[in-house]
C-alpha positions as CSV (number, residue, x, y, z in Angstrom):
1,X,34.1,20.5,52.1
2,X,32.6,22.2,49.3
3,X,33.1,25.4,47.5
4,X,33.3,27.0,43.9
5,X,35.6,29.3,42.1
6,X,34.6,31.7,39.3
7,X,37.6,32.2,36.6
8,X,38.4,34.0,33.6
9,X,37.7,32.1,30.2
10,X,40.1,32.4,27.8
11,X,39.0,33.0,24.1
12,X,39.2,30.1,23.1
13,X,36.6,28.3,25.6
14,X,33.1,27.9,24.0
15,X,30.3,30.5,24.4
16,X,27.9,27.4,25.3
17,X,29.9,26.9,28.3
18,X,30.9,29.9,29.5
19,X,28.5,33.0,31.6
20,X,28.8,35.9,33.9
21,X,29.2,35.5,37.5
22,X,27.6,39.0,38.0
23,X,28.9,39.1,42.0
24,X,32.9,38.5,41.0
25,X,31.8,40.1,37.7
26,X,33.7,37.6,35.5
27,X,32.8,36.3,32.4
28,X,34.0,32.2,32.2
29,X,33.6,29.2,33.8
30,X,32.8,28.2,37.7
31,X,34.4,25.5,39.3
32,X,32.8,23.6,42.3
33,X,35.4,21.2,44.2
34,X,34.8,18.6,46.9
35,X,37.5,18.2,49.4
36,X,38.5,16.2,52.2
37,X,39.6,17.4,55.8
38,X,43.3,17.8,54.7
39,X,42.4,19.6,51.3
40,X,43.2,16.8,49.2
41,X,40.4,16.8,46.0
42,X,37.6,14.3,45.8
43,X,35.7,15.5,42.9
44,X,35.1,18.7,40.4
45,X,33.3,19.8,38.5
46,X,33.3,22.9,35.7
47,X,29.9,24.4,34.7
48,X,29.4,27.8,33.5
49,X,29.9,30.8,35.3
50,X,26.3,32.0,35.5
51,X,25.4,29.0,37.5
52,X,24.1,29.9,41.3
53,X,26.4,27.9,43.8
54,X,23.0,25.7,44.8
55,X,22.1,24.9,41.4
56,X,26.0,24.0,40.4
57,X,26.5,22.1,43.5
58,X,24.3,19.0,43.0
59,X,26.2,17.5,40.0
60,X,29.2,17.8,42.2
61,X,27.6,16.7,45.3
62,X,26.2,13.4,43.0
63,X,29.2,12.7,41.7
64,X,30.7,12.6,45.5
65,X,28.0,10.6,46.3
66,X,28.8,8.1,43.6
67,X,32.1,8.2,43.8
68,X,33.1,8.1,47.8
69,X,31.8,7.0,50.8
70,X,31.6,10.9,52.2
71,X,28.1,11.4,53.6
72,X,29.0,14.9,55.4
73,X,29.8,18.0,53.8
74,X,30.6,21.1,55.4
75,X,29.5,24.2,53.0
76,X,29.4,28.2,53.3
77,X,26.6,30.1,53.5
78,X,26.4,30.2,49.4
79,X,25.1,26.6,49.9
80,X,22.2,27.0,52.0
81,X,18.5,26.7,51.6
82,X,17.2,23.5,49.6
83,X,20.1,22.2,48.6
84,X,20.7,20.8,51.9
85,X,17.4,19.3,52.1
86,X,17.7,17.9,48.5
87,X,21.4,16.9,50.1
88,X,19.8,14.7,52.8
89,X,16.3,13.3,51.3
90,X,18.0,12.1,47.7
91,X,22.0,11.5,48.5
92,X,21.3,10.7,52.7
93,X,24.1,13.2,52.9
94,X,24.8,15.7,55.8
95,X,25.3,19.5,54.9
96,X,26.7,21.7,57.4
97,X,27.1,25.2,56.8
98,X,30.1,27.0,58.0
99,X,29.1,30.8,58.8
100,X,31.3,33.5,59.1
101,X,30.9,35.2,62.6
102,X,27.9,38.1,63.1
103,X,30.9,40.8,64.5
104,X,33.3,39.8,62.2
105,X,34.8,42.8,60.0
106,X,37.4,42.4,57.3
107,X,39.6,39.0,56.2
108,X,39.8,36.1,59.0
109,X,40.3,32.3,59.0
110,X,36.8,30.6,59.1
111,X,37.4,27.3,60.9
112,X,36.6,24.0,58.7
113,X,36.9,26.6,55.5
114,X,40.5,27.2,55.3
115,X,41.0,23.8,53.9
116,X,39.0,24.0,51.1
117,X,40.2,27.9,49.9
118,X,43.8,26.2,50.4
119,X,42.9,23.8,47.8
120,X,42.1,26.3,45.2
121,X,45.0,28.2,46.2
122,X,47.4,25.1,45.3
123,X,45.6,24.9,42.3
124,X,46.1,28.0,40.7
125,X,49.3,27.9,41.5
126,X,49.4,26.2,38.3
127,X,50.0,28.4,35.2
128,X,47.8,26.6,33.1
129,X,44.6,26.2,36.1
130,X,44.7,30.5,36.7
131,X,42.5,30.7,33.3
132,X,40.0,28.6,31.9
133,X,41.7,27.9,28.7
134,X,39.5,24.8,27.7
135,X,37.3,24.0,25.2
136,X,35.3,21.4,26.9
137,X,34.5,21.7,30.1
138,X,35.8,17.7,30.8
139,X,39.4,18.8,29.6
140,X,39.1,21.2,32.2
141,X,38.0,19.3,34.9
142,X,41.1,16.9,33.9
143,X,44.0,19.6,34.5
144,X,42.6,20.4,37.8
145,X,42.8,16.9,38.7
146,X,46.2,16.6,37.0
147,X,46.7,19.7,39.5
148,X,45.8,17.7,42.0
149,X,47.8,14.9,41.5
150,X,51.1,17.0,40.8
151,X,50.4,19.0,44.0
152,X,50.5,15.9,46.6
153,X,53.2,13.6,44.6
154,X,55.7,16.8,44.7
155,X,54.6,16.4,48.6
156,X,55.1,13.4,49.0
157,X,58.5,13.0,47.4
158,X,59.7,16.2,49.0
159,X,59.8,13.5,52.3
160,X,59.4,16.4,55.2
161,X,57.5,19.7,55.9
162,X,57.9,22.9,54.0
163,X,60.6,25.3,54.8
164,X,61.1,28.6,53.6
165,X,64.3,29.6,51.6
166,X,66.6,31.6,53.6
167,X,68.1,34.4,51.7
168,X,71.2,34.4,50.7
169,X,74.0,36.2,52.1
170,X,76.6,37.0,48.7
171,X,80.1,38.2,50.3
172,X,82.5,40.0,48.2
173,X,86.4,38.8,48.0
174,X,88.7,41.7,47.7
């Protein structure tokens, strides 16, 4: 699955690499992950923020290609047009675009999609992944997959499936 992310740029990040995504209206940098089934990261990429989601897709979707054996890529409707015919006549790669139902009003789970807005959820989960705070845009695409990597190794050693903490029940001694 693929998607992007606009963020905030910090001050510090480099007016070459940062732009205005004028529909979130934020000035920074955009970042286009490719994910598996289960969420888990395959590849990123950071450009600027003032890239279209078609345009800022194919370095992403070439570095899949080169990368993994993946050859079909569900997308959202930001994805279509060209990009999935430059998808299947250069990488032989399989777009499918996920679109959200005709009568659907408000917030709802769009099947095959939930995976990949999970995966940006985990990530900025991290303090130092909610802004851009890099210079280069190859630092950031480092702490995302150092995101990444923390994310499923705290999963794996945790042994079992998540559970909520029950609250706790103080009782006074008298």
């Amino acid at each position: 699955m693929i998607d992007s992310q606009s963020v905030k740029g910090a001050d510090a990040v480099g007016h070459d690499t940062r732009g205005y995504d004028a529909g979130k209206k934020i000035n920074g940098r955009k970042r286009f992950i490719v994910t598996d089934t289960l969420g888990l990261l395959l590849c990123v990429v950071v450009l600027s923020a003032g890239r279209q989601g078609r345009d800022g897709a194919k370095p992403v979707l070439l570095d899949t290609y080169l990368r993994t054996r993946v050859r079909f890529v569900f997308a959202d409707g930001a994805f279509a047009g060209r990009l999935v015919d430059w998808a299947a006549m250069l990488l032989r790669t399989t777009m499918s675009i996920v679109r959200k139902p005709a009568d659907q009003r408000g917030f709802a789970v769009i099947p095959r999609r939930w995976a990949v807005e999970r995966t940006f959820a985990w990530l900025t989960a991290h303090r130092r992944i909610a802004r851009d705070y890099e210079r280069h845009t190859a630092m950031s695409e480092a702490m995302i997959r150092w995101a990444a990597i923390n994310t499923i190794t705290r999963r794996i050693a945790r042994g079992g499936p998540a559970t909520r903490q029950q609250k706790r029940v103080f009782t006074t001694t008298s």
